[in-house]
N, C-alpha and C positions, 0 to 999 in steps of 0.2 A: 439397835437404837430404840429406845421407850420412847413412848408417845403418849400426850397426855389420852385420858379415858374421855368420852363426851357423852356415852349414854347410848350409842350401838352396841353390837356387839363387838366383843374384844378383837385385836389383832394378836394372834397365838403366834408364841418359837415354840416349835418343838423339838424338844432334843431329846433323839432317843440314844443313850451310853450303852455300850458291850463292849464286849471284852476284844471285839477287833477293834471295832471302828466306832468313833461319834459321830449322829448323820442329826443334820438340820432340816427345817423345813417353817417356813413362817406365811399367816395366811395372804392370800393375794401370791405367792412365789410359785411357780409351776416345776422346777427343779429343785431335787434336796440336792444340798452340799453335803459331802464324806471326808471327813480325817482319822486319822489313824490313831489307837488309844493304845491299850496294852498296857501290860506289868507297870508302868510308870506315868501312869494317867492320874494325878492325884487329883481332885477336886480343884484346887486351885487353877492345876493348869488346864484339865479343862473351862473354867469360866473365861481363864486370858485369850484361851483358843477362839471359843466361842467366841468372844463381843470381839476378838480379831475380825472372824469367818464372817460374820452377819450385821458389821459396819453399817452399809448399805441397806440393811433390813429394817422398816418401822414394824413395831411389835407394844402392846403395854404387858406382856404376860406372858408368862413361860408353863409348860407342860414338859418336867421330865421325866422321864422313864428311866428308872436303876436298877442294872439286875442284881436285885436280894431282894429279902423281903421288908416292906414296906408296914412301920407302926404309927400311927397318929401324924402323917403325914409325914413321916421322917426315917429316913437308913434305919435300921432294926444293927446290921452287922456291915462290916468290910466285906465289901466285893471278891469275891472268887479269885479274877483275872485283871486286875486292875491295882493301881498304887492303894496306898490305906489315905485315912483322913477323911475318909466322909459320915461316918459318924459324929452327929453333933455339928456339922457344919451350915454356915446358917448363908443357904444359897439365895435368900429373901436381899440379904442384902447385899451379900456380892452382887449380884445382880444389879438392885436399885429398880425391881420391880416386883408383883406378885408373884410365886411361883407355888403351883401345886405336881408334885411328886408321887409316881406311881409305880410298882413294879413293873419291868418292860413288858414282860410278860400279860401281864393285864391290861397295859395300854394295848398291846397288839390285838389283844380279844374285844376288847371293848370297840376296837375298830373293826374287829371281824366277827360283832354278833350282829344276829338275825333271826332275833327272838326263843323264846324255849329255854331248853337247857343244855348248854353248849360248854363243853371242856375245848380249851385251848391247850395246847402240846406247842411249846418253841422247839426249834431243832436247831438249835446255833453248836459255837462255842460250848455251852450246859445244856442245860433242858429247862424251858420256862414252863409255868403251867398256870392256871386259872382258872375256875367255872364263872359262868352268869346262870344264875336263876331266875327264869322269869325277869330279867331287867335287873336285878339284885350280884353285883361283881361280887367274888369270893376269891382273891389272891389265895393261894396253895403253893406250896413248896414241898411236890412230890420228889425233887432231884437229886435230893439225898437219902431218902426214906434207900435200905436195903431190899434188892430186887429178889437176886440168887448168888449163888457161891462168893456172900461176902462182899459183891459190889452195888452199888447203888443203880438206881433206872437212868443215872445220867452218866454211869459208866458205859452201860450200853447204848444209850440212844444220842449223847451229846458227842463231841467231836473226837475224845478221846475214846470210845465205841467204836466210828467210826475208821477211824485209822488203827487200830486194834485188830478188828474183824474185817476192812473190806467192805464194799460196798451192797456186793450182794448178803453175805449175811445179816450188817446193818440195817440193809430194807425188811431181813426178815422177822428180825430184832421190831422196828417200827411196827409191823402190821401186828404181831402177837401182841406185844403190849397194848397197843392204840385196842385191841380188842377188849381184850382184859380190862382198861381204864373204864370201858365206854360203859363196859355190864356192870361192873364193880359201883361206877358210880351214878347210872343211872341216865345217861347225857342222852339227849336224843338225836345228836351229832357230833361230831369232833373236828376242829380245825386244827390242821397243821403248819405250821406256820414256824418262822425262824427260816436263817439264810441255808441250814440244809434240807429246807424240805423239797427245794428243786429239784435236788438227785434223786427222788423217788419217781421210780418208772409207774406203779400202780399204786392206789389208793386203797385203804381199807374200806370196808364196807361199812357205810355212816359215816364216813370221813370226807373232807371237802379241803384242798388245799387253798391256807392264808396266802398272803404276802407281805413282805415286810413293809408295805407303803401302811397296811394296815394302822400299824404303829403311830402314823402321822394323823390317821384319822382319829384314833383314839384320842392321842392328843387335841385335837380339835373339838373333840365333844366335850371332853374333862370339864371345857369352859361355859359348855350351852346348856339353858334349859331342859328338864323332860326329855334326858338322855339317860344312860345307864347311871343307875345308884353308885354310887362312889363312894369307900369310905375314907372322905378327907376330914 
């Protein structure tokens, strides 16, 4: 439900989209909601889903998170794991309120930076990725860049990795690369983050496990002052 603006700060929905699930969370609410997306989640249905799920919810602004990459505040391509039609779709007014859109992957970092220079790693479904510089976000789309033998770093690190190799070689897959990123690109930490980085027994060295709530935070800031640069 929109609410008119009166000059506080805003009431945020956040909706973070992957490729499993759509999770909400709006401010003032202490539990996110979760539905299920997948191969046939087109844009449309999820807005009918949403203002279904968040009735109840007063909000004047939306924060979303989509996993691709993000141009002039709009889809760049079709989603990976998700129905098509979000290209070109104009979620300002489906909605019927502001919306600013962000890679998932950089909302989740933006919620899990703490200063410096920090690369984000998602471990879902793909592989998200992002730096902040100094306050300064830098969306990346390392996930399809080719790794070794032909497949990309989100063949090995994302879920199809994962179920490919097993969990112990996956971890071991995570910690070589998570190394490699962090020298390559100079990070003074790396947050891992995304729904599989709970199945990691050990952490690399410089590495600090996210959380997907992160995601919520990010969204939260999108909207505030003298928070992480944003290129909306």
């Amino acid at each position: 439900m929109k609410t008119e603006q009166t000059g506080k700060s805003p009431k945020v929905l956040v909706i973070d989209v992957g490729g499993t699930n759509v999770k909400l969370l709006a401010t003032g609410q202490k539990e996110p909601r979760k539905y299920p997306s997948g191969p046939a989640m087109t844009p449309q249905k999820m807005v009918s889903l949403v203002k279904r799920a968040v009735s109840d919810w007063e909000f004047d602004c939306i924060s979303l998170g989509y996993p691709g990459p993000i141009i002039n505040g709009h889809p760049l391509r079709e989603p990976h794991n998700l129905g098509r039609g979000w290209v070109g779709f104009n979620f300002q007014k489906a909605f019927g309120c502001p919306v600013k859109i962000l890679n998932d992957a950089a909302m989740q970092a933006v919620g899990s930076y703490k200063g410096g220079r920090m690369l984000f790693l998602g471990l879902g479904t793909g592989l998200g990725s992002a730096m902040i510089v100094n306050g300064i976000l830098q969306p990346m789309e390392l996930a399809h860049l080719i790794y070794k033998n032909g497949k990309s770093y989100e063949d090995y690190l994302g879920l199809r990795g994962l179920e490919r190799s097993g969990k112990k070689k996956w971890r071991r897959c995570v910690a070589k690369i998570t190394k490699q990123l962090k020298v390559a690109l100079e990070a003074d930490y790396v947050v891992l983050g995304g729904g599989n980085s709970k199945k990691l027994k050990e952490l690399p060295p410089g590495a600090r496990l996210g959380s997907n709530d992160n995601a919520f935070l990010g969204g939260f800031r999108m909207w505030q002052k003298n928070q992480v640069a944003n290129p909306f």
